[in-house]
C-alpha positions in Angstrom: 42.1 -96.8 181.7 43.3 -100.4 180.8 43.2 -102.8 183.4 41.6 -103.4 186.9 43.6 -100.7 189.0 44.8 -101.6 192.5 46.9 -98.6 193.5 49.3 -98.4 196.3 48.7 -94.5 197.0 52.6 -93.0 197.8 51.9 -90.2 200.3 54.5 -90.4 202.6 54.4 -87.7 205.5 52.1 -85.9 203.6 48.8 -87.7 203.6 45.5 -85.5 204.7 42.6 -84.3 202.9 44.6 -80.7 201.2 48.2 -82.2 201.5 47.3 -85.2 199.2 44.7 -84.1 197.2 45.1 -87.1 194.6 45.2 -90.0 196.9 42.2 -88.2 198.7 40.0 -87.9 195.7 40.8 -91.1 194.4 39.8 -92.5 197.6 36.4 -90.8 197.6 35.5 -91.3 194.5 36.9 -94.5 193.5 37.8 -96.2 196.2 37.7 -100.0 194.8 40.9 -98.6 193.0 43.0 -97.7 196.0 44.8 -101.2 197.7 46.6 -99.2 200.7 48.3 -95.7 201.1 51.6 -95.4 202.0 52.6 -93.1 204.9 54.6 -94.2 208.0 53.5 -91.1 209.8 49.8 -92.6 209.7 50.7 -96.1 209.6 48.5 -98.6 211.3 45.7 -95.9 210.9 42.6 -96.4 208.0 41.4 -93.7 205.3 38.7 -93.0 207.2 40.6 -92.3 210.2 42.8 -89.8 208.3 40.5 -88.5 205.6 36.9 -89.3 207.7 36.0 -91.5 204.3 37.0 -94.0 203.0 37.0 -97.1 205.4 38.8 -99.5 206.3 41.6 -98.7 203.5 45.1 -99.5 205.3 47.7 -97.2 205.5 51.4 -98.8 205.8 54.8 -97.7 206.4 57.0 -99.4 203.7 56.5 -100.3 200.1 57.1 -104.1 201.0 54.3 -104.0 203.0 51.7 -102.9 200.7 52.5 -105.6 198.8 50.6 -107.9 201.0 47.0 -106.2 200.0 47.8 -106.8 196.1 48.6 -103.5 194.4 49.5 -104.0 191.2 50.2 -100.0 190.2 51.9 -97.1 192.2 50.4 -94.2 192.4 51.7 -90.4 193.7 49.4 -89.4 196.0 50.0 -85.5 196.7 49.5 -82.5 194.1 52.1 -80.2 195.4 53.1 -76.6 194.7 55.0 -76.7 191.1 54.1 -80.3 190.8 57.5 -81.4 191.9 58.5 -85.0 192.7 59.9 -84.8 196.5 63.6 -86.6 195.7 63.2 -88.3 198.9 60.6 -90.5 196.8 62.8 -91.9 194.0 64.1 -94.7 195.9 60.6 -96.1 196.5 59.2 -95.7 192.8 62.8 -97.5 191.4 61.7 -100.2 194.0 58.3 -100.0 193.0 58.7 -100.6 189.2 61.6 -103.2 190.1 58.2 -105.1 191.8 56.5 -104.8 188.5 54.0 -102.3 189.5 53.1 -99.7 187.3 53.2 -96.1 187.8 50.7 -93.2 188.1 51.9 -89.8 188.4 49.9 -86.0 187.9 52.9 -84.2 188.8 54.6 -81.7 186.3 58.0 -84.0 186.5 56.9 -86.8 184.4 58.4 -89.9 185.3 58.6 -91.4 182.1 61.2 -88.7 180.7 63.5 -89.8 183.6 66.0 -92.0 181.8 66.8 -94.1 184.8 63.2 -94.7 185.8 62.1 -95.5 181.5 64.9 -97.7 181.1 64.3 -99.3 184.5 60.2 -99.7 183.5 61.7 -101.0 179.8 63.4 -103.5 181.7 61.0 -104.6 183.7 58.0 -104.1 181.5 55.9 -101.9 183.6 54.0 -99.0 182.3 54.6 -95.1 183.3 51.3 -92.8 183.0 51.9 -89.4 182.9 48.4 -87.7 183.9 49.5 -84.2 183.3 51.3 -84.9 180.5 49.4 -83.0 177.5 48.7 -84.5 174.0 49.8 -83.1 170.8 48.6 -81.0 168.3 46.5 -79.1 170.6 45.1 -76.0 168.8 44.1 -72.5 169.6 40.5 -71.8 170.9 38.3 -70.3 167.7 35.4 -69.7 170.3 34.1 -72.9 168.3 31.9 -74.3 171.5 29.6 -71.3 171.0 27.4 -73.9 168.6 27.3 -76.5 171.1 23.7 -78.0 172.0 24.7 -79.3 175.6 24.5 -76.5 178.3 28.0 -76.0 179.6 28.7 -75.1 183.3 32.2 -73.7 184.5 33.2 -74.6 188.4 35.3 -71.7 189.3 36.6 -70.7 192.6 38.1 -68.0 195.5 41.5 -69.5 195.5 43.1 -73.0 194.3 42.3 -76.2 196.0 39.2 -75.0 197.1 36.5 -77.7 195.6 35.8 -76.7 192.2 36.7 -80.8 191.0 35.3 -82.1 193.8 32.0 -79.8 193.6 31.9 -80.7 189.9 32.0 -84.2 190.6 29.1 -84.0 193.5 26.6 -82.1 191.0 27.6 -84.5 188.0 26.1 -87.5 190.4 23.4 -85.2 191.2 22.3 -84.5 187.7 22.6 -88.2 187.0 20.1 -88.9 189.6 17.1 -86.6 188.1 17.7 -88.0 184.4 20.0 -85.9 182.7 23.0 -86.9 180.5 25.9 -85.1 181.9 29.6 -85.2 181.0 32.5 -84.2 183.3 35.3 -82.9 181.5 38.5 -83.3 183.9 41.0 -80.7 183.2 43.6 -81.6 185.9 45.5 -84.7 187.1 42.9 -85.5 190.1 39.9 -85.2 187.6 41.8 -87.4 184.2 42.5 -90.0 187.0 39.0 -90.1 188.5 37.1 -89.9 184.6 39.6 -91.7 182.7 40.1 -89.0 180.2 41.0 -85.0 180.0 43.8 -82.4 179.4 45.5 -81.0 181.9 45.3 -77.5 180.9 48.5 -76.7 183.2 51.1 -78.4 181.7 49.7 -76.8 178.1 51.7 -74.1 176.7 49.8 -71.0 177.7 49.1 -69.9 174.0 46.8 -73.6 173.9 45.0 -73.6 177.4 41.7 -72.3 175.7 42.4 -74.9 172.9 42.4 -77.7 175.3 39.7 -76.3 177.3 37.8 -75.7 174.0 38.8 -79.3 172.5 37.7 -81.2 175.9 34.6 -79.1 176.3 33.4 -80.1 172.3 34.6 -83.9 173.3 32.5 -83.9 176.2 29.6 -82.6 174.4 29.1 -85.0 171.6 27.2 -87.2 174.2 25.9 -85.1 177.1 23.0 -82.6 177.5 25.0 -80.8 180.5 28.9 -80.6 180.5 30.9 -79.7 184.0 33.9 -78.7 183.3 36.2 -78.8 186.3 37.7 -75.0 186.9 41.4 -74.4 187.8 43.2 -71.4 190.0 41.0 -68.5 190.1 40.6 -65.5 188.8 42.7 -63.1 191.5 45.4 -65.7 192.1 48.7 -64.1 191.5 50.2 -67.6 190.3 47.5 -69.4 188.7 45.2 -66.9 187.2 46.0 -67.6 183.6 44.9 -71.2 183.7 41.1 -69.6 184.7 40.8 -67.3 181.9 42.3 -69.7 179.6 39.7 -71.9 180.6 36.5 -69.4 180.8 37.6 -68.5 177.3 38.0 -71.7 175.8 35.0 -73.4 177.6 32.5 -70.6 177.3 30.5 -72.1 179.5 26.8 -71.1 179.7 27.1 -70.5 183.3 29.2 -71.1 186.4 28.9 -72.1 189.9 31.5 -70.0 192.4 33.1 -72.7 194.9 34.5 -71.0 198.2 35.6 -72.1 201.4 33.9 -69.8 204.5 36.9 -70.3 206.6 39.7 -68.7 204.5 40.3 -64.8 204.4 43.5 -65.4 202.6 44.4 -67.2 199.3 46.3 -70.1 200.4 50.5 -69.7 200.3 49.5 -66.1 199.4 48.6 -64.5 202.7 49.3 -61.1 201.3 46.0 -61.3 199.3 42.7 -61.0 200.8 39.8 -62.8 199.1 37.3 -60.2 198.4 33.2 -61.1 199.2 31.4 -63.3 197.2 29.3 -60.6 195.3 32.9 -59.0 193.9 34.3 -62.1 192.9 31.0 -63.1 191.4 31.0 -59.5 189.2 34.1 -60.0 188.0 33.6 -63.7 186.7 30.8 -61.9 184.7 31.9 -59.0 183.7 35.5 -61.3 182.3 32.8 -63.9 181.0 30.6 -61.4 179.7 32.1 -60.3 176.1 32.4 -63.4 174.5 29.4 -65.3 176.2 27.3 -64.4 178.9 27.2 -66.9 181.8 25.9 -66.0 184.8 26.7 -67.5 188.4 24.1 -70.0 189.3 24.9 -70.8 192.8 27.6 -71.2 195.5 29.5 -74.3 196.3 30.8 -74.3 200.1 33.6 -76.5 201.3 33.1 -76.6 204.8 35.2 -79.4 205.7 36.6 -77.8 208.9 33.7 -76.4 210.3 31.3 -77.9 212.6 27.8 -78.8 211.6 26.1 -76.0 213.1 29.0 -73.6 211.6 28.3 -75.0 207.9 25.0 -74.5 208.1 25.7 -70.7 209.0 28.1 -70.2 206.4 25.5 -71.3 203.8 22.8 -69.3 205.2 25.5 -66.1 205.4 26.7 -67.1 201.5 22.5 -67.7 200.3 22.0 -64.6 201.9 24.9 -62.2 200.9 24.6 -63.3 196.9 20.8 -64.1 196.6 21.7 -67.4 195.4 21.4 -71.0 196.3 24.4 -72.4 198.2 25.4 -75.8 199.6 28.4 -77.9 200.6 27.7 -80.7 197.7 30.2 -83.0 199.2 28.7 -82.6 202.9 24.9 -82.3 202.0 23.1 -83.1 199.2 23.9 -80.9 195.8 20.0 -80.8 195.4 19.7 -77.0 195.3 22.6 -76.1 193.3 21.3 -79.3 190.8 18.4 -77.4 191.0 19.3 -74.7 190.0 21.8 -75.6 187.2 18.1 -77.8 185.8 16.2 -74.8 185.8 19.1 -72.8 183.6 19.0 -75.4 181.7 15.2 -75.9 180.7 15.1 -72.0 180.3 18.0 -72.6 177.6 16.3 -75.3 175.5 13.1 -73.2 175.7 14.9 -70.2 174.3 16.4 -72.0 171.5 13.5 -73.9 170.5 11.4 -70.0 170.6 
């Protein structure tokens, strides 16, 4: 990704662990990257006081006074609904590019098609990265990852912004750990921005999302003997269900690992839709998975951010118990059982194809 990044993480009003998902995930996960965060309704407070991670990182009130901790790159911090960029924003990104500092976006408005913000970077020669902003020539999906070697696991979820990245990420560290070779294949802004690399399969033309999935997927696999690729929407999301099945039928993953949070009934901005139980939504992912590739559901991946410890604990005892299957908040306690489990699939696979 070029150069040592020192981002100045625009969040303003909006900064929280759902509300900003990009600053937060860059902060968790690459922290060393993130200067300061700019919110005045948190200012004076830390990351950690805010997110509860991610130390002593300062959150300020202006631009100008970010400055003082060295940025050298502006990043937008939130993933909103329709990946808009909030107007009330543009006067700080013209000042921030007038400072010389670069600037990061993952929204669906991409900044460098703005004439007044290229011809202002042009100007001042700073750079505009576009994270959603897909490449070329992407094809359609020919089903061509069914002759991959690595085994490749799907994260796929109840609702949207429910942990499938973030689970993804855990497992990937956990799989490091034992020995194994593992690839994540980042299929959103949050993810490109945390790897480096990946398509996000949103801002694809919906005839390509499988070709992109399928594409990444094959890229990741030329050096991995276990690919995650990070899930998008979900399956019974009224909005963003197409991105899933693009993705299921592009990836053809092996198997998958269902990521739900305990504490909501009701898909998010959607409260007319009731998630169904675990053991439904885990059918259908099968039975949609089933025809082209069988991949089973290997385990459940909890976000219990909001609940207390005793609570969490519960809710993975309830979700173990109700699906037969391992489950674990990866992010809150150790991804050891669903890493376990995602081994063991993957042993019985090599054994099977070397029978």
């Amino acid at each position: 990704m070029g150069r040592d990044l020192k981002f100045v993480a625009l969040a303003e009003g909006l900064f929280g662990p759902l509300t900003s998902k990009t600053a937060a995930s860059c902060i968790r996960y690459t922290p060393e990257r993130v200067a300061a965060v700019l919110d005045s309704t948190h200012a004076g407070q830390s990351a950690q006081d805010v997110l509860g991670f991610g130390g002593a990182i300062p959150i300020v009130a202006s631009l100008e006074e970010s400055l003082r901790f060295g940025p050298n790159a502006l990043l937008i911090g939130i993933a909103p609904q329709g990946g808009r960029l909030p107007e009330a924003w543009r006067t700080t990104i013209r000042r921030a590019i007038e400072g010389r500092l670069d600037i990061w976006s993952g929204l669906h408005t991409f900044i460098s098609d703005d004439s007044e913000f290229a011809q202002l970077a042009a100007d001042r020669g700073v750079e505009i990265h576009d994270l959603r902003k897909p490449p070329e020539n992407i094809p359609v999906s020919q089903g061509r990852t069914r002759d991959s070697a690595a085994t490749i696991v799907l994260t796929v979820g109840t609702d949207c912004n429910i942990g499938k990245m973030t689970s993804a990420l855990q497992l990937r560290d956990g799989l490091r750990r034992i020995g194994r070779r593992v690839a994540f294949a980042g299929t959103g802004q949050t993810g490109i921005l945390i790897e480096g690399w990946g398509i996000s399969v949103d801002a694809v033309v919906a005839d390509f999302i499988g070709g992109a999935a399928e594409q990444l997927t094959l890229d990741a696999a030329r050096e991995a003997d276990i690919v995650l690729v990070e899930g998008q929407g979900s399956l019974i999301h009224p909005s963003y269900s197409g991105v899933t099945l693009g993705l299921m039928h592009g990836s053809l993953p092996h198997a998958m690992i269902m990521c739900a949070q305990p504490s909501r009934t009701r898909l998010r901005n959607h409260d007319w839709v009731q998630i169904p139980p675990l053991n439904e939504l885990i059918r259908l992912h099968e039975t949609m998975a089933a025809t082209l590739r069988p991949a089973p559901v290997l385990a459940v991946a909890l976000n219990t951010y909001d609940l207390t410890d005793a609570e969490a604990r519960k809710a993975i005892a309830r979700a173990s118990d109700e699906t037969g299957l391992p489950a674990t908040d990866a992010v809150r306690y150790e991804p050891a059982p669903i890493v376990d489990a995602i081994e063991a699939f993957h042993q019985a696979r090599l054994s099977s194809r070397a029978a």
